[in-house]
C-alpha positions as a Markdown table, in Angstrom:
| # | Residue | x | y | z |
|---|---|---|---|---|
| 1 | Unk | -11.0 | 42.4 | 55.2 |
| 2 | Unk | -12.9 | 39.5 | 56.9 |
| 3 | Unk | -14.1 | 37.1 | 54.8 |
| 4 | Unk | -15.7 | 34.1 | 54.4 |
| 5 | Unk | -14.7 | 32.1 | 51.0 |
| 6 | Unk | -16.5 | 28.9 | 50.0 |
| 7 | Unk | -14.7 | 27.1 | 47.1 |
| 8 | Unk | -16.3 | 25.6 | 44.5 |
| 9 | Unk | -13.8 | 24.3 | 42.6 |
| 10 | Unk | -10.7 | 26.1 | 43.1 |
| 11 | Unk | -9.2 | 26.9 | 46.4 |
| 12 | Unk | -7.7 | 30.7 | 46.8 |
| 13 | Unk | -6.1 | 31.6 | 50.2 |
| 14 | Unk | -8.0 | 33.8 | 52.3 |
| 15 | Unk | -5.1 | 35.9 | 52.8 |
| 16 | Unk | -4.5 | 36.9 | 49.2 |
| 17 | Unk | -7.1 | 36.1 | 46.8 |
| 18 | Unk | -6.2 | 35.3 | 42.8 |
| 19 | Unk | -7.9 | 37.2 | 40.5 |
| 20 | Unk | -7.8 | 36.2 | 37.0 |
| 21 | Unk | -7.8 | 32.6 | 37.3 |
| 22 | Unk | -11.3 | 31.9 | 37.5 |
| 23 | Unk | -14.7 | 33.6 | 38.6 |
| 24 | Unk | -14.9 | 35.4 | 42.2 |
| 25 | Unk | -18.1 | 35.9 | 43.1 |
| 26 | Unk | -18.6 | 38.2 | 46.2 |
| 27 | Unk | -22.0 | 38.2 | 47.7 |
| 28 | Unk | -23.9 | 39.6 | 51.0 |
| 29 | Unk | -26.1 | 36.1 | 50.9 |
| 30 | Unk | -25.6 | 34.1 | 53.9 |
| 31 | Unk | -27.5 | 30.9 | 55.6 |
| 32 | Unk | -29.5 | 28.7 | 52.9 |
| 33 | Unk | -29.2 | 31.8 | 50.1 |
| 34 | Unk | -25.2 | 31.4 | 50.8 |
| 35 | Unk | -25.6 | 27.4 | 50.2 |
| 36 | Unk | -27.5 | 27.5 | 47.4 |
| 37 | Unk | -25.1 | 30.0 | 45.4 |
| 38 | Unk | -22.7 | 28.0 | 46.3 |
| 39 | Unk | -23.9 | 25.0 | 44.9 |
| 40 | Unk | -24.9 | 27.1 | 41.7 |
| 41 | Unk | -21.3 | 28.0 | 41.4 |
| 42 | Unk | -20.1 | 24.3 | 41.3 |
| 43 | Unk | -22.7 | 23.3 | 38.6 |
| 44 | Unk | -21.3 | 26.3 | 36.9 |
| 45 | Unk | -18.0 | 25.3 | 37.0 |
| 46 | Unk | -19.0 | 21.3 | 36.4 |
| 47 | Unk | -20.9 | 22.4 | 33.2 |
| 48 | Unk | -18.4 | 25.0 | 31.6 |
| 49 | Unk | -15.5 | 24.5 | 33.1 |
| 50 | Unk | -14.5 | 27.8 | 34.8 |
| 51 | Unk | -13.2 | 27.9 | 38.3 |
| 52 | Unk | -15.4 | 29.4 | 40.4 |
| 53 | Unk | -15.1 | 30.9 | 44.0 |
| 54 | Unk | -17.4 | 32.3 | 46.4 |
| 55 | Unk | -16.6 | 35.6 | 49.5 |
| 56 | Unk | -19.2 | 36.6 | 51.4 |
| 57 | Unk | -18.9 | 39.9 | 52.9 |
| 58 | Unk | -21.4 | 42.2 | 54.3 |
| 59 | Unk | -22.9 | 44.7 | 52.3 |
| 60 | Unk | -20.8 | 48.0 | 53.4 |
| 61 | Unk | -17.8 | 45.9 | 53.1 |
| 62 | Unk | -18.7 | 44.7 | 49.7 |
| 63 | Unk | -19.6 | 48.1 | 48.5 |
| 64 | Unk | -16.1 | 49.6 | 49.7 |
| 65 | Unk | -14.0 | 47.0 | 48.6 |
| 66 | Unk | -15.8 | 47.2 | 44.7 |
| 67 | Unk | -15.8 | 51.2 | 44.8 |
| 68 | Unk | -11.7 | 51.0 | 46.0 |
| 69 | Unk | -10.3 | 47.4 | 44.4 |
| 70 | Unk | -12.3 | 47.2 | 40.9 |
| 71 | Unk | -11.0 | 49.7 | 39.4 |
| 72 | Unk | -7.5 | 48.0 | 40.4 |
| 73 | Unk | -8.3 | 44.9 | 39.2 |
| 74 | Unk | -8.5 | 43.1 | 43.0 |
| 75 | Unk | -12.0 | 42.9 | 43.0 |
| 76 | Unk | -15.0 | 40.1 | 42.6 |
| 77 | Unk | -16.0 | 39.8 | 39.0 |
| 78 | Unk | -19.1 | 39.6 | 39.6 |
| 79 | Unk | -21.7 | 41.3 | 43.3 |
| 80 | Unk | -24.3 | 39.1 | 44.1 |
| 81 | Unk | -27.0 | 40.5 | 46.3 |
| 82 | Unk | -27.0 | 43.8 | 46.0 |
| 83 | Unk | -30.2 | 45.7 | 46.9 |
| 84 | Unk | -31.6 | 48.3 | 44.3 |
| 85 | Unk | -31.3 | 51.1 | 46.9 |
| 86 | Unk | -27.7 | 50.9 | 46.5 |
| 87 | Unk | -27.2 | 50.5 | 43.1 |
| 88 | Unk | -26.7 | 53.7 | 41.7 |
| 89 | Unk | -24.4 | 54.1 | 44.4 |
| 90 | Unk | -21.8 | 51.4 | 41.9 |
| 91 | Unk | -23.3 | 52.3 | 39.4 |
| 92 | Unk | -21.8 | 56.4 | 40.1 |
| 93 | Unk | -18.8 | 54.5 | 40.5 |
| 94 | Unk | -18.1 | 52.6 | 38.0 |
| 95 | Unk | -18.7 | 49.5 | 38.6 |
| 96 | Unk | -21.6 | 48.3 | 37.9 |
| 97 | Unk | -21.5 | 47.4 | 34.5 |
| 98 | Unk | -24.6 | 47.8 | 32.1 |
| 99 | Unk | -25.9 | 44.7 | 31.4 |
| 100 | Unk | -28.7 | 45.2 | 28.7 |
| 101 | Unk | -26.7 | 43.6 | 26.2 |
| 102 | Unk | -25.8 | 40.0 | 28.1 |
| 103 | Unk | -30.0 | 40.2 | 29.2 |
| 104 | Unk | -32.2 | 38.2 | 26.7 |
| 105 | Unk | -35.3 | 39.7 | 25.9 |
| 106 | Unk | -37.1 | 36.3 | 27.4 |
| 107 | Unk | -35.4 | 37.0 | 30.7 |
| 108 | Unk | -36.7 | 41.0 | 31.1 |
| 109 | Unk | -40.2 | 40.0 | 29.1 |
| 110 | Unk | -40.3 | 37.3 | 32.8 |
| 111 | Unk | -39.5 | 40.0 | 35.5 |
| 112 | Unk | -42.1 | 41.9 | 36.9 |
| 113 | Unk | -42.0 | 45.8 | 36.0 |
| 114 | Unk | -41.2 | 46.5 | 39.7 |
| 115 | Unk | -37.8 | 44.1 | 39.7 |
| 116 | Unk | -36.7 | 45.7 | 35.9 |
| 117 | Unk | -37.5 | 49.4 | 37.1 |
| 118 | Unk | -35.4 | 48.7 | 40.5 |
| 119 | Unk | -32.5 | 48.0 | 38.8 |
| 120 | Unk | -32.2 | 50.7 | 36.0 |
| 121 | Unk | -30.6 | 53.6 | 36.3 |
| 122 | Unk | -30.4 | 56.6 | 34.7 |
| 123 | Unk | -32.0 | 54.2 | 31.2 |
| 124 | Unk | -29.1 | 51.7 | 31.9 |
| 125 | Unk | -29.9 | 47.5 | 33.4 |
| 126 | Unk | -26.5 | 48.0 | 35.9 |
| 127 | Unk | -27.6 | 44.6 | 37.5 |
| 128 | Unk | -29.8 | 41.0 | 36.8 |
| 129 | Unk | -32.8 | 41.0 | 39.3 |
| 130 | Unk | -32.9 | 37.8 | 41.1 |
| 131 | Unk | -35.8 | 37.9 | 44.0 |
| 132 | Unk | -37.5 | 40.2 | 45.8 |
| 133 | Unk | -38.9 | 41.0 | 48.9 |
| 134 | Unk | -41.4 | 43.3 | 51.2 |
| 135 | Unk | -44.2 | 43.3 | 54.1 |
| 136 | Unk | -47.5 | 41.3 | 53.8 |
| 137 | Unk | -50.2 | 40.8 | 56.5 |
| 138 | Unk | -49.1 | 37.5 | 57.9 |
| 139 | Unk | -51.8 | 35.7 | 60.5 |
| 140 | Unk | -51.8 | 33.6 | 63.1 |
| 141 | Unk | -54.7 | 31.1 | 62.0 |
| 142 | Unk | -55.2 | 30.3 | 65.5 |
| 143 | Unk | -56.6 | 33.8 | 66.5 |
| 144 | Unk | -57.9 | 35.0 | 63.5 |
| 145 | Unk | -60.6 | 33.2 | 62.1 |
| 146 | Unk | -61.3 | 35.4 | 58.7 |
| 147 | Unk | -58.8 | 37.9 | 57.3 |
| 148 | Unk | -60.6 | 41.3 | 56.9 |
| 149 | Unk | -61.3 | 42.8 | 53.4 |
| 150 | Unk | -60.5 | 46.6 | 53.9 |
| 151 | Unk | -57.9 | 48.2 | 56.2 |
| 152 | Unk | -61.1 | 49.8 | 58.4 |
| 153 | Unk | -62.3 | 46.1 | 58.8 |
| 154 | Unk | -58.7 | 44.9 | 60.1 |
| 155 | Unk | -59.1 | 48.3 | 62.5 |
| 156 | Unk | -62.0 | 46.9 | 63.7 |
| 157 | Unk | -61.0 | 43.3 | 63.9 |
| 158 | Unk | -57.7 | 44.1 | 65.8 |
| 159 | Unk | -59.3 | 46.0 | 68.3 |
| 160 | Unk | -61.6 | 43.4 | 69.1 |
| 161 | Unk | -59.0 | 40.8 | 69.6 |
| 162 | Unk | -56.9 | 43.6 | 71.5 |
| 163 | Unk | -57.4 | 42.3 | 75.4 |
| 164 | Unk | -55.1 | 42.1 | 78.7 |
| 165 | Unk | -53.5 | 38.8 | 77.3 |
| 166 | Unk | -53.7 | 39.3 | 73.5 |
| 167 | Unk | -53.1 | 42.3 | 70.8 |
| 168 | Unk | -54.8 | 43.0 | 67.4 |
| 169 | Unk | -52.2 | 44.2 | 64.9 |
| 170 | Unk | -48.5 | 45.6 | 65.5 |
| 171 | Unk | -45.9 | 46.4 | 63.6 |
| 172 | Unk | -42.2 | 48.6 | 63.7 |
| 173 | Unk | -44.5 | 52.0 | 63.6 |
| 174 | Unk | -41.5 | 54.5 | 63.8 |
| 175 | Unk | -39.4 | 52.4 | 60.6 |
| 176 | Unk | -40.1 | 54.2 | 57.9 |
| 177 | Unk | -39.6 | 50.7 | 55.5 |
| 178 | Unk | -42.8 | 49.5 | 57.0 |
| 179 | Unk | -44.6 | 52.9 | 57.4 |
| 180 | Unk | -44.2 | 53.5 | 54.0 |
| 181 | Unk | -47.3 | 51.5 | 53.4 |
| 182 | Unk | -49.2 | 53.7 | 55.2 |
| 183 | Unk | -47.8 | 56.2 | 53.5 |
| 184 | Unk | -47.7 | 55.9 | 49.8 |
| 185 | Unk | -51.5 | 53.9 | 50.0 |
| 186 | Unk | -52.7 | 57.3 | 51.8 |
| 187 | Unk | -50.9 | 59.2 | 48.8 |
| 188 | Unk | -47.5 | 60.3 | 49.7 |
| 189 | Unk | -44.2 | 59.0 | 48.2 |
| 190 | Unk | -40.5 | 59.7 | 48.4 |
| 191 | Unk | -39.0 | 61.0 | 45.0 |
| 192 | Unk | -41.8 | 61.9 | 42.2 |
| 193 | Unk | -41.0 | 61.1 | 38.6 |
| 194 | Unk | -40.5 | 63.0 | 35.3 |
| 195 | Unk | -42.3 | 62.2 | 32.1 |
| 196 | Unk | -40.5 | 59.3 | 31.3 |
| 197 | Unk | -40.8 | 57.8 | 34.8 |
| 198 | Unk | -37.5 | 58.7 | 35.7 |
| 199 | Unk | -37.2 | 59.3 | 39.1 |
| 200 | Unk | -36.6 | 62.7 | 40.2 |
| 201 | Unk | -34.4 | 63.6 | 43.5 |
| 202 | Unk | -35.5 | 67.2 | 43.9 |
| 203 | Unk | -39.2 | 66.2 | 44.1 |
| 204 | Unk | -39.6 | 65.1 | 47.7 |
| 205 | Unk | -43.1 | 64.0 | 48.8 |
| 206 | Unk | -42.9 | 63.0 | 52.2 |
| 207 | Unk | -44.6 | 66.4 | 53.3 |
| 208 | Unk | -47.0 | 66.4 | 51.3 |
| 209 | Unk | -51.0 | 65.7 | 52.1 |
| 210 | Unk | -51.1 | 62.7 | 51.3 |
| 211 | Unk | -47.9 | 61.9 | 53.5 |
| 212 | Unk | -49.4 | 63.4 | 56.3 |
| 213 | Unk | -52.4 | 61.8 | 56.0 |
| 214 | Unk | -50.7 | 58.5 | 56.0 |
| 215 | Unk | -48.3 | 59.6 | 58.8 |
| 216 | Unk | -52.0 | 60.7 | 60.5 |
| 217 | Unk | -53.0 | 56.9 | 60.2 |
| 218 | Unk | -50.1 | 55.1 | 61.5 |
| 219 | Unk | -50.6 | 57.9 | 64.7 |
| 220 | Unk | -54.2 | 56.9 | 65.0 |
| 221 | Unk | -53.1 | 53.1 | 65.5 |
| 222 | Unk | -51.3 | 53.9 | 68.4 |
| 223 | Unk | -53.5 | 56.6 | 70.0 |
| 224 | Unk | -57.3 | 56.9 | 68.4 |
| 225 | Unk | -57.5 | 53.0 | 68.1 |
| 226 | Unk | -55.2 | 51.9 | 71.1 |
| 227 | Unk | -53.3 | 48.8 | 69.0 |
| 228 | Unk | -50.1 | 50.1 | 69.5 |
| 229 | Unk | -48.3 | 50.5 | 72.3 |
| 230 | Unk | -45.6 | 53.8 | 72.5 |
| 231 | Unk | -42.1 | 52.2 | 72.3 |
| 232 | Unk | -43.5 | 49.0 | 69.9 |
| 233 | Unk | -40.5 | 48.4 | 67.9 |
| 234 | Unk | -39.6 | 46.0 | 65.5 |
| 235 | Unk | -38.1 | 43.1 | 68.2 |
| 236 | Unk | -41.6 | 43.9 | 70.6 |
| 237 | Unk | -43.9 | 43.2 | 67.3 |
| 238 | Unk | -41.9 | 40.3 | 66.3 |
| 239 | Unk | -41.7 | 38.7 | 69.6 |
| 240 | Unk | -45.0 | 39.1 | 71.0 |
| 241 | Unk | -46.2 | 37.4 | 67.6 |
| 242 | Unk | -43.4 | 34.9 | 68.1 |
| 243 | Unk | -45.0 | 34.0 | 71.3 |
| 244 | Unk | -48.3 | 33.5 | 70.1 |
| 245 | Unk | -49.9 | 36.9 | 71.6 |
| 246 | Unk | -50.6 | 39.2 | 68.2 |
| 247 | Unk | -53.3 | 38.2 | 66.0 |
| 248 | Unk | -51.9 | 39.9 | 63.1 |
| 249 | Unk | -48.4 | 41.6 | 61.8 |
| 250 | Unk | -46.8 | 43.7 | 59.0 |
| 251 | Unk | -43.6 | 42.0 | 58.3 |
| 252 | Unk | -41.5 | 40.1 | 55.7 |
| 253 | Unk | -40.8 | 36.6 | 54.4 |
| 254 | Unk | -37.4 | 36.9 | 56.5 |
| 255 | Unk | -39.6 | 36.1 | 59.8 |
| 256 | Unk | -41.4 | 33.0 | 58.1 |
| 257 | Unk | -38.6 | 30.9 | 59.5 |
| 258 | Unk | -39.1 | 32.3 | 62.9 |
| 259 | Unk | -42.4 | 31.5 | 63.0 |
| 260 | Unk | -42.9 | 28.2 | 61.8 |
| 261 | Unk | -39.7 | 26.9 | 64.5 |
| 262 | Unk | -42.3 | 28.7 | 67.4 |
| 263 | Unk | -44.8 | 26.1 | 65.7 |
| 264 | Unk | -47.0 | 29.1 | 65.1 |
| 265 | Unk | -50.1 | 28.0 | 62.1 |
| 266 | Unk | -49.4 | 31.4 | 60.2 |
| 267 | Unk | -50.6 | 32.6 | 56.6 |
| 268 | Unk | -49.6 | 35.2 | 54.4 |
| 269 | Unk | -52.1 | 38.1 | 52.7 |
| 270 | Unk | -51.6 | 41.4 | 50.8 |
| 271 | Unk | -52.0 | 43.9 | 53.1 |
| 272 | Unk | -56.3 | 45.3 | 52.4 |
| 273 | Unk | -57.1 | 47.8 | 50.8 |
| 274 | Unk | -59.0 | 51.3 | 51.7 |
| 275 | Unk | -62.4 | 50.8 | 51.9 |
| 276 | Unk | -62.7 | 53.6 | 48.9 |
| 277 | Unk | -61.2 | 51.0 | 47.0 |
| 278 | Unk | -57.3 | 52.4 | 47.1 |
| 279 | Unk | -55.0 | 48.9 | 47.2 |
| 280 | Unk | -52.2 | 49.1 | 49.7 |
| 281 | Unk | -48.5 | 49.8 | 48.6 |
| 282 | Unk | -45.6 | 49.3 | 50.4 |
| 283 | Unk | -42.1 | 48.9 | 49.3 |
| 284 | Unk | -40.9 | 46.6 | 47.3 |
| 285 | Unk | -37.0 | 45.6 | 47.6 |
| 286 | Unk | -35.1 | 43.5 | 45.1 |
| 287 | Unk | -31.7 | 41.7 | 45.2 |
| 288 | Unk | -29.5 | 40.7 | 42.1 |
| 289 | Unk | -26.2 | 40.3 | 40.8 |
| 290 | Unk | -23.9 | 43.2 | 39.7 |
| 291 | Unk | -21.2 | 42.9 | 37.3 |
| 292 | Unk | -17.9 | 44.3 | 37.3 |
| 293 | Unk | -17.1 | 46.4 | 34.5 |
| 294 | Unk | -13.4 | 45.9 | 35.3 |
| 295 | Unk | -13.5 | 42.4 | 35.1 |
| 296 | Unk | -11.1 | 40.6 | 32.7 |
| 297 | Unk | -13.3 | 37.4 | 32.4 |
| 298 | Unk | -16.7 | 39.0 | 31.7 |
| 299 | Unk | -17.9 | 37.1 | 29.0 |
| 300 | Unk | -17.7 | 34.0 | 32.0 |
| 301 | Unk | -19.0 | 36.8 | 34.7 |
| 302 | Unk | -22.0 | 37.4 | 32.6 |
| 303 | Unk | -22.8 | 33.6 | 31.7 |
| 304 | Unk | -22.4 | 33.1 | 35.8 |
| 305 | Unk | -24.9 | 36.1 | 36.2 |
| 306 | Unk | -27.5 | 34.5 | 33.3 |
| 307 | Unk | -26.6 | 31.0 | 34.8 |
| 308 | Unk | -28.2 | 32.1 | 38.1 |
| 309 | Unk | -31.3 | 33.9 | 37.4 |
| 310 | Unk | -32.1 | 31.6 | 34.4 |
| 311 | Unk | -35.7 | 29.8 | 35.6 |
| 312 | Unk | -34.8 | 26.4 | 37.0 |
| 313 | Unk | -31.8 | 28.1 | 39.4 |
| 314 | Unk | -34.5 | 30.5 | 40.3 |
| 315 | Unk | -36.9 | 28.0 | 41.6 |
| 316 | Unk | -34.5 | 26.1 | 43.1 |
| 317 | Unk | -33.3 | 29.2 | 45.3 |
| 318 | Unk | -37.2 | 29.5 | 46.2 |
| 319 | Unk | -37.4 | 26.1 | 47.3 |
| 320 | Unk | -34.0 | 26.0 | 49.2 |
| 321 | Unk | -34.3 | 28.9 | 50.6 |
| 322 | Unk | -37.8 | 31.0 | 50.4 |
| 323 | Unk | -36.6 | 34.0 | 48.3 |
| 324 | Unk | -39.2 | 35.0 | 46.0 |
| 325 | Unk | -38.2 | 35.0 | 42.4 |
| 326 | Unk | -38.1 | 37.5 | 40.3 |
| 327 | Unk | -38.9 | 35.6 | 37.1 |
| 328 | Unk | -42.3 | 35.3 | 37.0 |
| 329 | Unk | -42.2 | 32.0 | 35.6 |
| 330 | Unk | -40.3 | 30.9 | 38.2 |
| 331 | Unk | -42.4 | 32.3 | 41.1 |
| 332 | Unk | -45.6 | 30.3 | 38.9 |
| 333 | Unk | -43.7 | 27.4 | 39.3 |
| 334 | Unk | -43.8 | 27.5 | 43.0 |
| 335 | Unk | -46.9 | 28.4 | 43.7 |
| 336 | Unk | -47.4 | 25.1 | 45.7 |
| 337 | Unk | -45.8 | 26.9 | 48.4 |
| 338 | Unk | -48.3 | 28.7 | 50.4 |
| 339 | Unk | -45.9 | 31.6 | 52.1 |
| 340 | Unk | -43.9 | 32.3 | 48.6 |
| 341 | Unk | -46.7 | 32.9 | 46.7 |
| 342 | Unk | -48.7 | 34.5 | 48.6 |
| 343 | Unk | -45.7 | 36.9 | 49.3 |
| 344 | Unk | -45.4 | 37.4 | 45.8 |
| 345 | Unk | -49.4 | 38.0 | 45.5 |
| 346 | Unk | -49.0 | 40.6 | 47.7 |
| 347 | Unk | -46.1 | 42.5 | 46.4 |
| 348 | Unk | -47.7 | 42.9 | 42.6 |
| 349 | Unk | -49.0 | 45.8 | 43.6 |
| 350 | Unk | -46.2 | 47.6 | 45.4 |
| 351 | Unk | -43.9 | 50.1 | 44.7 |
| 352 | Unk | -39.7 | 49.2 | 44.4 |
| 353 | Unk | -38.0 | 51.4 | 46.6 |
| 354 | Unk | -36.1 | 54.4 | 45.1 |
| 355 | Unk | -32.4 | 52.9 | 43.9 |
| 356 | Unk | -31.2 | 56.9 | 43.4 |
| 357 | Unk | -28.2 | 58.4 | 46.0 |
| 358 | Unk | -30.4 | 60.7 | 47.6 |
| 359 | Unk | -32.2 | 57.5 | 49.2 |
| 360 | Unk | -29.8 | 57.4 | 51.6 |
| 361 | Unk | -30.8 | 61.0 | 53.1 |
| 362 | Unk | -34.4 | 59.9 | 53.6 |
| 363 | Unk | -34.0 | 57.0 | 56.1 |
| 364 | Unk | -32.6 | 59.0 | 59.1 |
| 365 | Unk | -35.3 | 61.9 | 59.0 |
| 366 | Unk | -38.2 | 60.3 | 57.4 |
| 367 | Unk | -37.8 | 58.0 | 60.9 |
| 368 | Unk | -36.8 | 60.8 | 63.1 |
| 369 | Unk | -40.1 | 62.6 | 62.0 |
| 370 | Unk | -42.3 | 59.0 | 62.7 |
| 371 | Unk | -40.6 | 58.7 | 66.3 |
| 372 | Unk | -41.9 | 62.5 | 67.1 |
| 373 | Unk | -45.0 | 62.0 | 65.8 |
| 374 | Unk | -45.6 | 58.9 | 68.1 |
| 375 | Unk | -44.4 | 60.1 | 71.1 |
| 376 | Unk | -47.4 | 62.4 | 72.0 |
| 377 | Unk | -50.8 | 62.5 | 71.2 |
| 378 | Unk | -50.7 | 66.4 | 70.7 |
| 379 | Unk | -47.4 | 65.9 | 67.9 |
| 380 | Unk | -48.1 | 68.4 | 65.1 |
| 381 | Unk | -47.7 | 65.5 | 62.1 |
| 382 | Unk | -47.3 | 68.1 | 59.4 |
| 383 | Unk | -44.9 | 69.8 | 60.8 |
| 384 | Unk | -42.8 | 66.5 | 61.5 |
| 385 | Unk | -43.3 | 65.6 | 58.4 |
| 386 | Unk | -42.5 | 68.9 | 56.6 |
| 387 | Unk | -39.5 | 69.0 | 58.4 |
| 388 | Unk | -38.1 | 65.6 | 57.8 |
| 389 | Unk | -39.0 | 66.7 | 53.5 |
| 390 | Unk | -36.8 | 70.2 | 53.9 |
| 391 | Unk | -34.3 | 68.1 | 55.2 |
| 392 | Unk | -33.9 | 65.2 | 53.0 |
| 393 | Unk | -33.7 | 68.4 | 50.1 |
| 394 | Unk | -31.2 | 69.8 | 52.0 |
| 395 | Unk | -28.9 | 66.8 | 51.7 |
């Protein structure tokens, strides 16, 4: 297993780590997110007492090494993080712990509905939401001089900024993460929900009308509007905006960094809505910390877990790093900063991506179906995307 471990306070050797004697903390965070948790896990230690140490793995490593070790006792006591879309899958197997009981009601009354429903399942907390994350409309102020009010306006304005040196809008068309704006705001969705709001697997709407519809729109961009080209990806939208030559993109606070060392003048907006009034809804993701159920110091794990989603820790990871908190209070706290809060403006209204299993079926042929219906102008896009539904059922 490679690893990279930061000690806090006490130093394991890489080569076989102690459990037992302190906290281990395993984590996919990495760059400023990495730094700050570590520093969070010295003040931990400093304050209580409790030795404290740090892996970072990736996340497929993390999530085999907690399905394999935990239950042997040779894995991190606590998984810090974790996106809701794999969730359930530790939570299926056993080690994601429920954590209702170490949450105060001031910390879930602080999280937005979106970050509590994205980690619950099947009625149980099996994680603390930390920050979340998703796709704005972010501008470069230099081209753009006013940010259009409904989607039809930003049609029109991108086509009139579209020239032979210049383009209007772009973004990664055939990923269904971002085209899931497109289509949940047009009416579709991925898994529909029972009564309670559970979600439920065997309700698949990626084929229905409102899907298509939304599938119709993001085929419109490229072909009856002319603002994408065929083959824009994800590195040709981000680089051509990098470089100064799109006016406006559908991305995430991950590219903020990018943009600001290109000494671009960028700002962030919620995507507009439908000029019949619909508000746009993408997905929402969210990271938190997990803990392990086999853990023999859990009473410490959870204090760790509380200790770093408590307010001050959360604002702290904001400023250090740019995550957007989940507490509410926190993210109020830094609304100074233009490209958080305005990120977290434009998430309130959308939707936390499915944390069930059966997510994992939908990537591969909800994007297969977007890369067929962009490749022609005469692609059948109910068809595509019927097919991509009756084969995400039969997963």
């Amino acid at each position: 297993m490679k690893k990279v471990l930061i000690t806090c306070l006490a130093v394991f050797a890489t080569a076989g780590i102690a459990f037992g004697q302190g906290l281990t903390i395993w984590t996919t965070f990495g760059d400023q997110t990495l730094e700050w948790l570590q520093a969070e896990a010295a003040s931990f230690s400093s304050a209580f007492g409790v030795p404290t140490s740090v892996v970072k793995l990736d996340l497929g490593e993390l999530k085999q090494q907690a399905l394999l070790a935990a239950p042997q006792g040779q894995a991190g006591d606590l998984f810090v993080g974790v996106p809701q879309d794999q969730v359930a899958e530790f939570a299926l197997g056993g080690v994601a712990a429920d954590m209702r009981s170490f949450a105060t009601s001031d910390y879930l009354s602080d999280l937005s509905e979106q970050a509590r429903l994205a980690y619950t399942f099947q009625g149980n907390l099996v994680g603390l939401p930390m920050f979340v994350e998703g796709p704005a409309l972010i501008v470069n102020n230099d081209l753009v001089d006013a940010v259009p009010a409904t989607y039809e306006e930003l049609i029109s304005l991108a086509q009139s900024l579209t020239t032979d040196d210049t383009f209007g809008f772009m973004f990664d068309a055939p990923n269904f993460y971002f085209a899931y704006g497109w289509i949940n705001t047009f009416g579709g969705y991925v898994f529909g929900s029972d009564a309670s709001g559970s979600l439920v697997a065997a309700d698949v709407g990626i084929g229905t009308e409102g899907a298509v519809a939304g599938a119709q729109a993001i085929k419109d961009l490229q072909y009856a509007h002319g603002l994408i080209p065929a083959g824009t990806n994800y590195d040709v939208a981000n680089g051509l905006f990098i470089d100064g030559a799109l006016a406006m993109i559908y991305n995430g606070p991950w590219a903020i960094s990018q943009y600001q060392a290109a000494g671009l003048d960028v700002s962030v907006h919620p995507m507009p809505p439908l000029a019949n009034g619909t508000e746009w809804s993408g997905f929402m993701g969210v990271q938190g910390v997990l803990l392990n159920p086999f853990s023999t110091r859990r009473a410490d794990a959870a204090n760790f877990a509380k200790w770093i989603t408590r307010t001050d820790a959360q604002v702290s990871m904001a400023n250090l790093s740019g995550r957007i908190p989940a507490s509410l209070t926190a993210l109020a706290q830094v609304e100074d900063d233009p490209f958080i809060s305005s990120f977290g403006a434009a998430l309130l209204d959308s939707e936390p991506m499915p944390n069930l299993p059966q997510m994992g079926n939908v990537w591969g042929p909800a994007g297969s179906a977007l890369s067929v219906i962009l490749e022609s102008a005469d692609s059948d896009v109910g068809a595509a995307m019927q097919r991509a539904a009756d084969e995400i059922q039969g997963n």
